[in-house]
N, C-alpha and C positions, 0 to 999 in steps of 0.2 A: 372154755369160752374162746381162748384163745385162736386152738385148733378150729372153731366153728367158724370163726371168721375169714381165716386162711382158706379152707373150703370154701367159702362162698366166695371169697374174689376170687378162686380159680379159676371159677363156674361164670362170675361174669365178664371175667377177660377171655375167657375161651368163646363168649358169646357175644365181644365185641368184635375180635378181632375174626373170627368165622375159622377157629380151630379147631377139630374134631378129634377123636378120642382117635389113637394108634390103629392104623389098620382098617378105618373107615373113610370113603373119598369123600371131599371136600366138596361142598356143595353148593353148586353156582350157578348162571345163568349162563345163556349163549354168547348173552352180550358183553358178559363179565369175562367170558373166556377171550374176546375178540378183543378187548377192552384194552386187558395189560395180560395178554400171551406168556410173556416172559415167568408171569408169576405161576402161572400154572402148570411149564414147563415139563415132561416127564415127572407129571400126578396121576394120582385116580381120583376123578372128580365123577358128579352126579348131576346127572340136569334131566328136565324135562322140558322137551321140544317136539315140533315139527320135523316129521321126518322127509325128505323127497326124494322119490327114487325115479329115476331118468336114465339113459342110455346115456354107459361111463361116467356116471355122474349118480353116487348116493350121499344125501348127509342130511345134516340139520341147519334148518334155519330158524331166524327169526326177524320178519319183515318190521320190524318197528327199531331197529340198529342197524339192519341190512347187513347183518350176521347171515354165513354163511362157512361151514363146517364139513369137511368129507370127511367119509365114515369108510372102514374097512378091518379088515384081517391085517392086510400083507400092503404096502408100497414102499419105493425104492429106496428112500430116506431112511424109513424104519427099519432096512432090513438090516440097508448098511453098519446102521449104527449096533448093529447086534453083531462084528467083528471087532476084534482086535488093530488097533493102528490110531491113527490121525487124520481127521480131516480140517478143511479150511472151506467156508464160505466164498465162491465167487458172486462178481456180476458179471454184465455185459461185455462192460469197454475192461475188465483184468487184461493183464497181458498171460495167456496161458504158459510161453516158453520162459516164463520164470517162476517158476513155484516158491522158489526162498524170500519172494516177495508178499507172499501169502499168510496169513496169520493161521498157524496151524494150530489145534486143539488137542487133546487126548482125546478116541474114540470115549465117552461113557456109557455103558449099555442101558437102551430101554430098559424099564422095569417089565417083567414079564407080564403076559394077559393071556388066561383060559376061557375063550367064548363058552358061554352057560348053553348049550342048547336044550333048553327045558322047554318046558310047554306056553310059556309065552313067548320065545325066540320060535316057534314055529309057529304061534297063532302070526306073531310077528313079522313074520318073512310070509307069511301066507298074504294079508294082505299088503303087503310089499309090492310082491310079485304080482299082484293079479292085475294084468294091463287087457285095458280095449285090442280088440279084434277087428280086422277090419272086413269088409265083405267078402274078399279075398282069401281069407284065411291069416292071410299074415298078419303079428304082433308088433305092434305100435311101443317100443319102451318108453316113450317120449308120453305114454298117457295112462297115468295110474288113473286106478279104478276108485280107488279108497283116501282121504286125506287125515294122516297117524299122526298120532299123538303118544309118543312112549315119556317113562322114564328111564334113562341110558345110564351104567355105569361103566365107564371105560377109563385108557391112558389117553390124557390130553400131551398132544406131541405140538412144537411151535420150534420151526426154522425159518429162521433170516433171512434168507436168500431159496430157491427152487432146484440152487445149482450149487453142486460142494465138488473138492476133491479129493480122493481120499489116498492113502498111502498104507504100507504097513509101519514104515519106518522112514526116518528122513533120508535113509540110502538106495529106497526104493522108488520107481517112477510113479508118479503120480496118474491115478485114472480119474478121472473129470465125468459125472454123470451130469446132466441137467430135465425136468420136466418139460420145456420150453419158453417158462419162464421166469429168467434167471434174478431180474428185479423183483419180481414180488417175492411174499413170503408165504410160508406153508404152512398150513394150520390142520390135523389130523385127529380123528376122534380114533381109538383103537378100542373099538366096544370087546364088553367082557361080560355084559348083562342088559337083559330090558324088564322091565314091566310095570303095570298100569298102561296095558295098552288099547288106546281106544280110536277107533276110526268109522269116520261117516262117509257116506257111498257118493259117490259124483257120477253124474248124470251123465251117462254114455254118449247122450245127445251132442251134447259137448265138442265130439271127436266125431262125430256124425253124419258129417255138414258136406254137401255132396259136390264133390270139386275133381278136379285132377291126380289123377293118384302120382303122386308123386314118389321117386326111390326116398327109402326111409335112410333115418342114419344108421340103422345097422345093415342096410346094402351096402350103404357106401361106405361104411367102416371096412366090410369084408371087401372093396372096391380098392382101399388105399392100400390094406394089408397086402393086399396080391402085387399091388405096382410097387411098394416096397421091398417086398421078396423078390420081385426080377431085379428093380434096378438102387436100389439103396445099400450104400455099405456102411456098416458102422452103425448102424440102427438097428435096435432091439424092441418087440414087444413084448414085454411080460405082466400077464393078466389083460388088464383093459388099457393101461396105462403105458402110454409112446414116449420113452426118452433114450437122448442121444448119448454115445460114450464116447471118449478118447483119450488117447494119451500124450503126455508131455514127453 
């Protein structure tokens, strides 16, 4: 009798408190992620959301929190953090020529993530990808076709600040990345599975509307990348994502 009862409060304090059995992600909303970040931290959580996919810009959202989540493989925060060393949180106004003024941390490594590419991460990215055309020929990424509905299980990543610096050791010089914006914070889905996924078609009409064709943002993405390769030093692009580097 004893033992039954013990089981059963296990069963409903794991179901108050929203704890899952070992090795299953923690299941949440978008809003909940956005909510209290901190708790979610380098987890594996589960949510079902809206997905949007846009030039340099993929993630989830959810218009009723005004939650808003990028999604990906690889960015610069996560990558860093899968080295050895220390880094520290800047902002704006830090003074960068004093590092020992910095609150440094241990690096601790992301928990690893193996994207599923099974047969719903292809129906998945199928319609992801499939963008308006324009009479031109050219692809509009700024106008999906389809509006997705998955369920995601991935690492929920949540940094402070946009802008860290890292080191390998306190006798080494500090390298300073930033995304451009060093006040906000960074909130990143590191997907590792989807499915249930479901999407309804939008009306090309939409995108249709007969006007001045104007350069798209991926001209002028390839427009800025060029003037940057003549005349910017210290600048890197890796993937789709433009952030700046230096040293202390």
């Amino acid at each position: 009798m004893r033992c039954s009862i013990i089981a059963l409060l296990t069963v409903l304090s794991s179901a108050l408190f929203g704890q899952t059995r070992a090795g299953e992600p923690i299941k949440a909303t978008l809003c909940e992620l956005v909510r209290d970040p901190a708790r979610f931290n380098n987890k594996f959580v589960e949510i079902r959301s809206e997905l949007v996919s846009r030039f340099q810009w993929e993630g989830f959202v959810d218009e009723t929190c005004s939650a808003k989540i990028q999604v990906g493989a690889h960015y610069f925060l996560g990558d860093l953090m899968m080295q050895p060393g220390q880094y520290a949180f800047t902002m704006i106004d830090d003074d960068h020529t004093h590092p020992e003024r910095l609150i440094w941390r241990p690096i601790e490594p992301r928990l690893p993530v193996h994207l599923k590419r099974d047969g719903n991460y292809r129906t998945f990215r199928k319609y992801s990808d499939t963008k308006f055309k324009w009479p031109d020929g050219g692809r509009c990424q700024d106008c999906p076709l389809y509006r997705i509905t998955v369920t995601a299980d991935g690492r929920f990543d949540y940094f402070a600040s946009q802008t860290v610096a890292v080191r390998a050791n306190p006798a080494e010089k500090a390298v300073g990345f930033t995304a451009g914006k060093p006040d906000l914070p960074l909130l990143w889905f590191v997907l590792q599975s989807v499915s249930d996924v479901s999407a309804t078609p939008i009306d090309p009409s939409v995108y249709a509307v007969k006007k001045r064709r104007d350069v798209t943002l991926e001209e002028a993405h390839e427009l800025v990348k060029a003037f940057l390769k003549d005349r910017a030093e210290g600048v890197s692009v890796r993937g789709n994502h433009l952030f700046d580097r230096w040293i202390w």
